[in-house]
C-alpha positions as CSV (number, residue, x, y, z in Angstrom):
1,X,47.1,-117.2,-102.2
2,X,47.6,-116.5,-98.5
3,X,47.2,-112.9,-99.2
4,X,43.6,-113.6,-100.1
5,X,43.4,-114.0,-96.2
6,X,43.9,-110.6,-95.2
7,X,41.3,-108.7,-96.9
8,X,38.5,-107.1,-95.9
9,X,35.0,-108.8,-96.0
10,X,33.7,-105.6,-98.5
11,X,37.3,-105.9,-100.7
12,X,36.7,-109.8,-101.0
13,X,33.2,-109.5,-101.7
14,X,34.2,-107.3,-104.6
15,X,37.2,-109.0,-105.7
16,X,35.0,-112.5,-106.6
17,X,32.8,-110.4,-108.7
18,X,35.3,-109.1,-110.5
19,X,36.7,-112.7,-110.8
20,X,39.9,-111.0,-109.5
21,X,39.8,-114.6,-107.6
22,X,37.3,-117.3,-107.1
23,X,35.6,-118.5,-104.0
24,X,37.4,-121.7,-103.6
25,X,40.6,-120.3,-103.9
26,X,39.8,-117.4,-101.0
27,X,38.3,-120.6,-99.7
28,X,41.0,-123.1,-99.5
29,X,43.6,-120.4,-98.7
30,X,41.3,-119.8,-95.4
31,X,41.0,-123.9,-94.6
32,X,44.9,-123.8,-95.0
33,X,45.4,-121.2,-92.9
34,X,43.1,-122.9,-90.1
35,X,45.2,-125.9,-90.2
36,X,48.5,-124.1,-89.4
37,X,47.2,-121.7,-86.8
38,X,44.2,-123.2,-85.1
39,X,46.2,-125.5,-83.0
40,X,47.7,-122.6,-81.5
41,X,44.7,-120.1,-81.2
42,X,42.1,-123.0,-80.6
43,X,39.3,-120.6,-82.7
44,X,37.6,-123.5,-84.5
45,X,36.0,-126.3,-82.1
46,X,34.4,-127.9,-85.5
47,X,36.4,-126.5,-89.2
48,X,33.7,-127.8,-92.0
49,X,36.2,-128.2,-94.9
50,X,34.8,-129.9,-97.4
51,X,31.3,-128.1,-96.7
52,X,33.0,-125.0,-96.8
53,X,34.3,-126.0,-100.1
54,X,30.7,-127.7,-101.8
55,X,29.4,-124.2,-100.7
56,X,32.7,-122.5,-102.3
57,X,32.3,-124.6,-105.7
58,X,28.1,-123.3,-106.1
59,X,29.0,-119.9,-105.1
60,X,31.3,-119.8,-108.3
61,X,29.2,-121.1,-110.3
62,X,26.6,-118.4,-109.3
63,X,29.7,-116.2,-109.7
64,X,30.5,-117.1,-113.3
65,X,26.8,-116.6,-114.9
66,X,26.3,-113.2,-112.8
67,X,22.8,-114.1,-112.3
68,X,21.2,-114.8,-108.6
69,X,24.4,-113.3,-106.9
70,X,24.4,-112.7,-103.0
71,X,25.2,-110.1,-101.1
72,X,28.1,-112.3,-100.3
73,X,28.4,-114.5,-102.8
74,X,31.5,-116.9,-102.3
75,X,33.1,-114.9,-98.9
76,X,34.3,-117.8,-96.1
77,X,32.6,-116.6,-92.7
78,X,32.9,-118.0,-89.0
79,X,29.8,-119.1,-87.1
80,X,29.7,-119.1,-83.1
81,X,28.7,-122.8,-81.4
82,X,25.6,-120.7,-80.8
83,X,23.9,-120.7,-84.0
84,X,21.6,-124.3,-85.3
85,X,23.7,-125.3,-88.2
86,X,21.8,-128.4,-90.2
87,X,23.9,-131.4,-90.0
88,X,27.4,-130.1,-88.0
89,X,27.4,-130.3,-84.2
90,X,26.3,-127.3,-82.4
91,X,27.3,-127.6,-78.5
92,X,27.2,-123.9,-77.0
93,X,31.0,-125.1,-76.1
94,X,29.0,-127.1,-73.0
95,X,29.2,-130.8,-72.2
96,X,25.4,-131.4,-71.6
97,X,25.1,-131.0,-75.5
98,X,27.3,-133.8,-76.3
99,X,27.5,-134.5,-80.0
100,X,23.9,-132.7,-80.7
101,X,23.7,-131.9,-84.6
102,X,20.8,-129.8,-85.3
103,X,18.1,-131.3,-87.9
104,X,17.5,-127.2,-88.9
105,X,19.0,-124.1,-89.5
106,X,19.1,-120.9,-87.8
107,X,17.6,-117.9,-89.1
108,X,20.4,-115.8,-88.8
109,X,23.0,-118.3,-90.7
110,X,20.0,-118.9,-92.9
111,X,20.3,-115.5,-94.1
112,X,24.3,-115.7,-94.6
113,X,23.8,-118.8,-96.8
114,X,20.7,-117.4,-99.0
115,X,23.4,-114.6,-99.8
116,X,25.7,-117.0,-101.2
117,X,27.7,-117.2,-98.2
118,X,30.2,-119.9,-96.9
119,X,30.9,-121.7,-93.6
120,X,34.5,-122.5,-92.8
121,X,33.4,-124.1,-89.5
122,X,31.9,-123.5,-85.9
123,X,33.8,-120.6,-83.6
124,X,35.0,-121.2,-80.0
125,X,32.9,-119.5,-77.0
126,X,32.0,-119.8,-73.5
127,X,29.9,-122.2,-72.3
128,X,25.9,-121.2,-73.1
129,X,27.5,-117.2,-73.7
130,X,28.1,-117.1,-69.9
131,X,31.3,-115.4,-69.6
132,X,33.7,-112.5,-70.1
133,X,36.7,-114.7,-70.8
134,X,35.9,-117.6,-72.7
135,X,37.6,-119.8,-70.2
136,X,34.4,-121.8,-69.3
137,X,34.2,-123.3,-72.9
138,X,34.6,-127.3,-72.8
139,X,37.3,-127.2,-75.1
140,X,39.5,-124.6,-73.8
141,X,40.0,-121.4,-74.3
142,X,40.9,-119.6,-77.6
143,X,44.0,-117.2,-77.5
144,X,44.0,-113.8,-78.3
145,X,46.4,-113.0,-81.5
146,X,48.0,-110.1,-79.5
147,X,50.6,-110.3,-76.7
148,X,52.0,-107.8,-74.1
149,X,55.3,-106.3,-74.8
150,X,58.0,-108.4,-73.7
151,X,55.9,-111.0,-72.5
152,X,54.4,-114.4,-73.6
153,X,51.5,-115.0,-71.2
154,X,48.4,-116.2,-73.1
155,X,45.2,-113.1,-73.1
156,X,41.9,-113.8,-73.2
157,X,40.3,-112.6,-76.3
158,X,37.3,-111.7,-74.1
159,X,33.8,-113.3,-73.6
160,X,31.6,-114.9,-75.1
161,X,32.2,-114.8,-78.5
162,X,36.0,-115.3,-77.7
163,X,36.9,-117.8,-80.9
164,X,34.7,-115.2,-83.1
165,X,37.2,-112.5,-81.9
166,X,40.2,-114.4,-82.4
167,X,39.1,-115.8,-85.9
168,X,38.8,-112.4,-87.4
169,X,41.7,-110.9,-86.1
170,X,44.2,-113.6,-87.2
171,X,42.2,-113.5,-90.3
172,X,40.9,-117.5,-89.9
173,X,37.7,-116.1,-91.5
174,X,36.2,-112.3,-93.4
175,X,33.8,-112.0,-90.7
176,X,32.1,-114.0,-88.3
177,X,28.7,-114.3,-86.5
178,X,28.7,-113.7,-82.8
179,X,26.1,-112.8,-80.0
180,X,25.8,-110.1,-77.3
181,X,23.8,-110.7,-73.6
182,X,25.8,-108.2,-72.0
183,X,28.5,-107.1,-73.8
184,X,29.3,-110.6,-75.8
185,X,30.5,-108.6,-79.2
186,X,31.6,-105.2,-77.9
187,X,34.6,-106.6,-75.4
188,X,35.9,-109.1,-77.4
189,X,36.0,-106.5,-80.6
190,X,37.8,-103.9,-78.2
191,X,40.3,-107.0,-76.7
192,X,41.4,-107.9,-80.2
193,X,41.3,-104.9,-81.8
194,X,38.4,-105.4,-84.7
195,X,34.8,-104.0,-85.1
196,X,31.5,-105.5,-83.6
197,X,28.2,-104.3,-83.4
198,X,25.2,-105.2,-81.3
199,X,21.5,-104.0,-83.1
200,X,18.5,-103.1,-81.8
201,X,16.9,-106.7,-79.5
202,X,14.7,-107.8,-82.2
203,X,16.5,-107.1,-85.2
204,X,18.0,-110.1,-85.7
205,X,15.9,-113.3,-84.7
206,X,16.8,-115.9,-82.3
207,X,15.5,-119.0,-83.9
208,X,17.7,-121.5,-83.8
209,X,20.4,-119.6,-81.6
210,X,21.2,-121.8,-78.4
211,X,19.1,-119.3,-75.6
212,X,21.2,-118.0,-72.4
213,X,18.6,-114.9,-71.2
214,X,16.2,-114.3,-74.0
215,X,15.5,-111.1,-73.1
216,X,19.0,-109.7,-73.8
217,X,20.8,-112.3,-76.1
218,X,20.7,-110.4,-79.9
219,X,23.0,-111.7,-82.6
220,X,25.6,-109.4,-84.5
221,X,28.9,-109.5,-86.6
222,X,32.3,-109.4,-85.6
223,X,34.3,-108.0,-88.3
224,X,37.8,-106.0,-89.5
225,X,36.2,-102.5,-90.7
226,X,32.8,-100.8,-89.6
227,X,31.9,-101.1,-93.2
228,X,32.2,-104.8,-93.0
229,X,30.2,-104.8,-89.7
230,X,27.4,-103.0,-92.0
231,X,27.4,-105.3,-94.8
232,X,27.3,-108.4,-92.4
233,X,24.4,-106.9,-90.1
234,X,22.3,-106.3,-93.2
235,X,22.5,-110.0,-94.0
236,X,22.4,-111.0,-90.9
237,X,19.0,-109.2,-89.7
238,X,15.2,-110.1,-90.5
239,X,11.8,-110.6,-89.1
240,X,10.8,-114.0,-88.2
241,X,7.4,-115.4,-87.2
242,X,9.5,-118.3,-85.6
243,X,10.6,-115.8,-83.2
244,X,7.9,-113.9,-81.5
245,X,10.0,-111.1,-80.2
246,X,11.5,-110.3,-84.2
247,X,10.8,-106.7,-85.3
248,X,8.7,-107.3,-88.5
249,X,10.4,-103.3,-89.8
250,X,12.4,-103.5,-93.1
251,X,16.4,-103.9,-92.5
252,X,17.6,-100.4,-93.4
253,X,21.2,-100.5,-96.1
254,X,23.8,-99.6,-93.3
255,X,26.2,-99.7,-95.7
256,X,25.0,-96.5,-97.3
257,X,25.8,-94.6,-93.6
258,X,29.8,-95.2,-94.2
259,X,31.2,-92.3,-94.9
260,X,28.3,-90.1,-93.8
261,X,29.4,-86.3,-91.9
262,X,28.6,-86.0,-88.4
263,X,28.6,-82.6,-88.7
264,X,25.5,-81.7,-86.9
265,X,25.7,-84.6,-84.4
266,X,25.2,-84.3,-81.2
267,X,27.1,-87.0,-78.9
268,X,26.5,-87.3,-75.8
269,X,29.1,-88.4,-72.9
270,X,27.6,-89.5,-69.9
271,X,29.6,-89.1,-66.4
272,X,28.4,-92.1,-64.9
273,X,31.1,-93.2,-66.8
274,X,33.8,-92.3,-65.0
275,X,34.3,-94.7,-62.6
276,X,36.9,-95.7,-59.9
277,X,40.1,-96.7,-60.7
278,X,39.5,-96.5,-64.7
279,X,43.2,-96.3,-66.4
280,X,44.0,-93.3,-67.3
281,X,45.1,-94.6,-70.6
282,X,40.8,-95.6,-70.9
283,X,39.7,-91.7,-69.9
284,X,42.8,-90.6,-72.3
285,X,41.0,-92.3,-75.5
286,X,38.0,-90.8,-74.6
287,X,39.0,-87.8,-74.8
288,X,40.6,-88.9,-77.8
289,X,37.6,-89.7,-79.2
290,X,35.8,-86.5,-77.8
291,X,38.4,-84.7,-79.6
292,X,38.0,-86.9,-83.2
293,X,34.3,-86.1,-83.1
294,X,34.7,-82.0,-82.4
295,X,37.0,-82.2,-85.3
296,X,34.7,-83.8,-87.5
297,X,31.8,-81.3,-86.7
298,X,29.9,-82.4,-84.1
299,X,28.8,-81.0,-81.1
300,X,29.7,-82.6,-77.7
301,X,26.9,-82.7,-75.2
302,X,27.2,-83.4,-71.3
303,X,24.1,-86.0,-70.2
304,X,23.8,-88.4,-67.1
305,X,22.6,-91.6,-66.9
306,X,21.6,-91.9,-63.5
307,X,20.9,-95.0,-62.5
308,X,24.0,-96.8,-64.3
309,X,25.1,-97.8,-61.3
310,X,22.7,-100.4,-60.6
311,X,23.0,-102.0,-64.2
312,X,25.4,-104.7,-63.4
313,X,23.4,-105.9,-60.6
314,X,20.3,-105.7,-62.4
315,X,21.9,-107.3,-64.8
316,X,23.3,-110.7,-63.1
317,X,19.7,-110.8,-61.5
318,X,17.5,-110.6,-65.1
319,X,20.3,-112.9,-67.2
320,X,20.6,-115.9,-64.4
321,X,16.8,-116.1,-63.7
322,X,16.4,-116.0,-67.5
323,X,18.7,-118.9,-67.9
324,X,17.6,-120.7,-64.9
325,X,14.6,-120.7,-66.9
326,X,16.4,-121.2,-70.3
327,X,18.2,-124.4,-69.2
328,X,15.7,-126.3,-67.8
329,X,14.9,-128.1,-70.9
330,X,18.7,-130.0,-70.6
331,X,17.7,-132.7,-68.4
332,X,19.6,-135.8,-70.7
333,X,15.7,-136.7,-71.7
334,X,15.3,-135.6,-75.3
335,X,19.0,-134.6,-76.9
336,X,22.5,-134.0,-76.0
337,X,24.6,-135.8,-73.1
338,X,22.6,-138.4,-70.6
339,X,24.4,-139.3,-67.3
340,X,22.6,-142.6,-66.1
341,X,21.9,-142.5,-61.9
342,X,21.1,-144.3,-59.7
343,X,18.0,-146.1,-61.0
344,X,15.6,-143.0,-60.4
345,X,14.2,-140.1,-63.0
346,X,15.4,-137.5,-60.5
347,X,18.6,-139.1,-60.4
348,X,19.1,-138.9,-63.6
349,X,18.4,-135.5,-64.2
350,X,21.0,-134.6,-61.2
351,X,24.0,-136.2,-62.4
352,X,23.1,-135.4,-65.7
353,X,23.0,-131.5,-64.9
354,X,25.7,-132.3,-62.5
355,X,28.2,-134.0,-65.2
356,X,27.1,-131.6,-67.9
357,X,26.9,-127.6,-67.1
358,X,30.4,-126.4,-65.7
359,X,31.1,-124.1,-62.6
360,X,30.1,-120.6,-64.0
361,X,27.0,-122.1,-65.8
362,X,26.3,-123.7,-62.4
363,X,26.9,-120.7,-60.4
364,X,24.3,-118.7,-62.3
365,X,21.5,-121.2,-62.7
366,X,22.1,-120.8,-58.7
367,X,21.7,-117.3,-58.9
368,X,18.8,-117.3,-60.6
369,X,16.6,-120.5,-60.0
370,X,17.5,-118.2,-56.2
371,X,15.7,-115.1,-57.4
372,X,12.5,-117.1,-58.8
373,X,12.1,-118.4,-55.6
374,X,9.0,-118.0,-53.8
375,X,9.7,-115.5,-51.4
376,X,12.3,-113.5,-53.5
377,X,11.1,-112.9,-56.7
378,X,9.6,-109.4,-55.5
379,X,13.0,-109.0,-53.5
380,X,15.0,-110.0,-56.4
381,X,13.6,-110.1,-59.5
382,X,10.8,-107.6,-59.8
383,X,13.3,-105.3,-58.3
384,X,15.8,-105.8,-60.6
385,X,13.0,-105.2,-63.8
386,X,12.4,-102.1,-62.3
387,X,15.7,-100.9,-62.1
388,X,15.4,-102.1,-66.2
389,X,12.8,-99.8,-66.8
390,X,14.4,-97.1,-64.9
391,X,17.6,-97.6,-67.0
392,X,15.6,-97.5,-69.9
393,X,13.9,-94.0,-69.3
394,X,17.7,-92.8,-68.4
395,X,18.3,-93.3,-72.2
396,X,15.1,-92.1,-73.5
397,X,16.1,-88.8,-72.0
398,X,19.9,-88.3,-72.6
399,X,18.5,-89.4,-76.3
400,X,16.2,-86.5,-76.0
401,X,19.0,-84.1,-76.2
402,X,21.5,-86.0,-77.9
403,X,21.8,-88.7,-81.2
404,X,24.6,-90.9,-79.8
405,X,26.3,-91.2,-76.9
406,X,30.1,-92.4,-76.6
407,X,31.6,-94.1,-73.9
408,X,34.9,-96.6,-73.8
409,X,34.1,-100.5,-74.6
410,X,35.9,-102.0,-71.9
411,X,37.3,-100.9,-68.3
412,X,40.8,-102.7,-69.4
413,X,42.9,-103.7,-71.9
414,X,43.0,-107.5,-72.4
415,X,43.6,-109.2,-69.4
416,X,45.9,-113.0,-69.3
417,X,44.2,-116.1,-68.4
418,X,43.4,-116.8,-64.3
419,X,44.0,-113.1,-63.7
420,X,40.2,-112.6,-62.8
421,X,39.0,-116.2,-63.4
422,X,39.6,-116.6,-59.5
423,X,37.0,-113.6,-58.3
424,X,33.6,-113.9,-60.2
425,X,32.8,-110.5,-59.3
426,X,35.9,-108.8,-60.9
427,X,34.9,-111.0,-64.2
428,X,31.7,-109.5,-63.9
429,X,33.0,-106.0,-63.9
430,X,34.3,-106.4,-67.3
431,X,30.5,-105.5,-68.8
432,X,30.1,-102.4,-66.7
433,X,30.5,-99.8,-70.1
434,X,28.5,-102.6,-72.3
435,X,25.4,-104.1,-70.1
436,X,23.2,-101.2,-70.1
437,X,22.8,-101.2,-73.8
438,X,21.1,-105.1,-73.3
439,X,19.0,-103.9,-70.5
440,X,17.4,-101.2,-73.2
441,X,17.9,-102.9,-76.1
442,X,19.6,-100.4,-77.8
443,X,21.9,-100.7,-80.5
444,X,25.7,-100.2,-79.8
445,X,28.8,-100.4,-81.8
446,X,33.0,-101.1,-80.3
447,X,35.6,-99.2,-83.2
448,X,39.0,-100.0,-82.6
449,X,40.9,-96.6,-81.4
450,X,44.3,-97.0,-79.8
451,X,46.8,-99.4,-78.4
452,X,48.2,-98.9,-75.2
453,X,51.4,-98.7,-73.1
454,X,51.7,-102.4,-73.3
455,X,50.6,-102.7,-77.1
456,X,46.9,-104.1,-76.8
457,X,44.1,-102.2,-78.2
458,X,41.4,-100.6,-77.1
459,X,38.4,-99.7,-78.2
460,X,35.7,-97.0,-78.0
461,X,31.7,-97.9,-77.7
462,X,29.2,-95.9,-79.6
463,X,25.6,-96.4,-78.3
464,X,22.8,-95.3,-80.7
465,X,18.4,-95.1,-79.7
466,X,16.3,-98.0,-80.3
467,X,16.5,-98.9,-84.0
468,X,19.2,-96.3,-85.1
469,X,21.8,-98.3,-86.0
470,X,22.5,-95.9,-88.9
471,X,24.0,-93.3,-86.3
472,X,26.1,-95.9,-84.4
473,X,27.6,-96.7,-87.8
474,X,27.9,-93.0,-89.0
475,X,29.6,-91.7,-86.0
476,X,31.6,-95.5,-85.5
477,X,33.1,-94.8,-89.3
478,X,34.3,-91.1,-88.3
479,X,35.9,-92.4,-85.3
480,X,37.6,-95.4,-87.3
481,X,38.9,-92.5,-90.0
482,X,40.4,-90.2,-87.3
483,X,41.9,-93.4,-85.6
484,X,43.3,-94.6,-88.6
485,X,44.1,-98.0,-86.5
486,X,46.3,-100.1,-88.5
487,X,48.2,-102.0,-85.6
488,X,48.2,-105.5,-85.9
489,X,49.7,-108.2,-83.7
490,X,52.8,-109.3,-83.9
491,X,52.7,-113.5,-85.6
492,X,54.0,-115.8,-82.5
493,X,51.7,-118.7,-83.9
């Protein structure tokens, strides 16, 4: 039955209603699969097996009378440490959680189980989101399923939702939940060569999802086709009084935009986009995927987007003061890890916080309980929302003249652990194609389009206007057709 582990989400999902299979086979040959390879890729940090198959065992009864039957009735999924899930430890991959096992249920995994959905377990990450590498989790990094030609070095299967990206392309799960602050989906689907979408902020809600910069953080799926991406997003998506910031708008059927003509389209490229020292083989899928869209009938528009180059700074001023903010409340008083001091309250707290966030989580509370200070929140913080808004209007007018705009995912390839780990800055210039959709809250999709010299893929980012995810899908589907990417990574696990 190992087969059973390479399909598709959508292929799965119609194979157990035809009964071509049941869900506890599909199931079990996933759990089996996860104890062979997880040792090596270190997706999983918690695998749920006999959950997985209690939740395997109702879907097929569902399955067998045909009545009440999910949207994914039966199909084994992934869920990032990020997400509340009732009864199994949720840690946001950090220390100061400790053993924490949430009384309540997100509303995004929520949604996934009323479909008939199944949990195989809880997906590596960084630590609270805060990374481009997943190297800060506290239980190591995962490893990306691909390798460099004629080497064996270990790749990062990018940040944060690193074990999400590694679970779906070594087919440990059909699909997996993941979450994007500034670029958390997009680069690890472009480093591992799989699909991942980013909706509109406020699409999806946030209760119950552990909070790194609330303003930016929006969950989505990381998935093998754009089609699956569709049908996962749909789920996945709702309004929620329980988060004040949900868009109370009916979820659209993305599904139904697979397979839709561009023809008509008009995509824009912006030339802020072209930046220094971009490989050549990066500008060469572009125009790749320029090319692909011509082809298909669409028409190619020249925009800018002025103020790009301030996004990334914006950026690591907004998210850290956010999550200066955000993870206050871990202080080893009410839940998680408690690090007894020296006798005093405000000991406590310190050794606590001390003991329990690790170096890049510490670096950025820094940052931004230093640009909430009094003296330089107007130098610092203000600013940087400003610079948001201005970013913002950018969009609103490219979007004037064009329905989507493409750009490349990711300024590289995957990169191998401790090549940027040592210089903060060069981390931080991983998110410098993905960040300015977060600042806007727009909705943005990575495809997989190409491998390169060295045999890792790379992918190509479509960025659609506030609540169209429909187009990011549409024109995502006609680049994944032209593509036709089929590589897969060579089995050294």
């Amino acid at each position: 039955m190992t087969d059973l582990i390479n399909l598709t989400l959508s292929d799965a999902v119609d194979g157990l209603k035809a009964k071509q299979f049941s869900s506890k086979e599909i199931t079990q040959a996933f759990l089996t699969e996860i104890d062979r390879s997880n040792p090596h890729l270190n997706a999983y940090v918690v695998v749920t097996a006999d959950k997985a198959l209690a939740m395997a065992e109702a879907a097929d009864k569902k399955l067998a009378t045909g009545k009440s039957v999910g949207k994914l009735e039966g199909a084994p999924l992934g869920i990032k440490d990020l997400f509340c899930t009732e009864g199994v430890r949720t840690t946001a991959c950090s220390n100061i959680l400790g053993e924490f096992t949430p009384p309540y249920e997100s509303t995004v995994t929520q949604n996934l189980w009323n479909e008939g959905a199944v949990m195989l377990g809880k997906l590596n990450m960084d630590e609270f989101a805060m990374g481009s590498s997943n190297e800060t989790s506290r239980f190591g990094p995962p490893s990306n399923p691909w390798r460099r030609k004629g080497s064996n070095a270990a790749l990062t299967a990018g940040g944060s939702s690193g074990g999400s990206a590694t679970a779906v392309a070594s087919d440990l799960c059909l699909a997996a939940t993941a979450s994007d602050t500034g670029g958390s989906i997009r680069q690890p689907a472009a480093f591992v060569g799989v699909t991942g979408i980013k909706p509109t902020y406020g699409r999806a809600s946030r209760y119950g999802m552990v909070a790194f910069a609330s303003s930016l953080d929006q969950a989505g799926p990381l998935a093998k086709t754009v089609k699956d991406a569709a049908l996962m997003l749909e789920v996945m998506c709702s309004a929620d009084d329980r988060d004040s910031t949900s868009l109370h708008l009916p979820v659209p059927q993305w599904t139904k935009s697979i397979g839709k003509s561009v023809k008509g389209m008009k995509i824009g490229v912006p030339k802020e986009y072209r930046v220094a020292g971009m490989p050549d083989e990066i500008e060469k899928l572009w125009s790749q995927g320029i090319a692909w869209l011509k082809a298909a009938g669409a028409t190619i528009v020249d925009v800018s987007l002025p103020h790009t180059k301030y996004a990334l700074p914006a950026y690591y001023i907004v998210a850290p003061a956010e999550a200066s903010s955000n993870l206050a409340r871990y202080d080893g008083m009410r839940y998680g890890a408690r690090v007894s001091g020296g006798g005093s309250l405000t000991d406590t707290y310190e050794q606590t916080r001390a003991t329990g966030f690790g170096a890049e989580v510490q670096r950025r509370l820094l940052i931004g309980t230093y640009v909430l200070s009094a003296g330089y929140y107007d130098a610092y913080y203000l600013r940087a929302q400003k610079v948001r808004t201005r970013i913002l209007q950018d969009f609103e007018a490219a979007f004037e003249k064009v329905d989507a705009l493409l750009t490349p995912t990711t300024p590289s390839a995957a990169f191998a652990y401790g090549e940027k780990s040592g210089d903060p800055v060069e981390m931080y210039l991983n998110d410098i194609f993905t960040v300015t959709a977060n600042l806007a809250g727009l909705p943005a999709i990575s495809v997989p389009a190409a491998v390169d010299s060295q045999g890792l893929p790379l992918g190509l980012q479509v960025i659609g206007k506030a609540l169209d995810e429909e187009a990011c899908f549409k024109v995502g589907a006609a680049i994944e057709d032209a593509a036709g990417f089929n590589a897969r990574p060579e089995r050294w696990w």
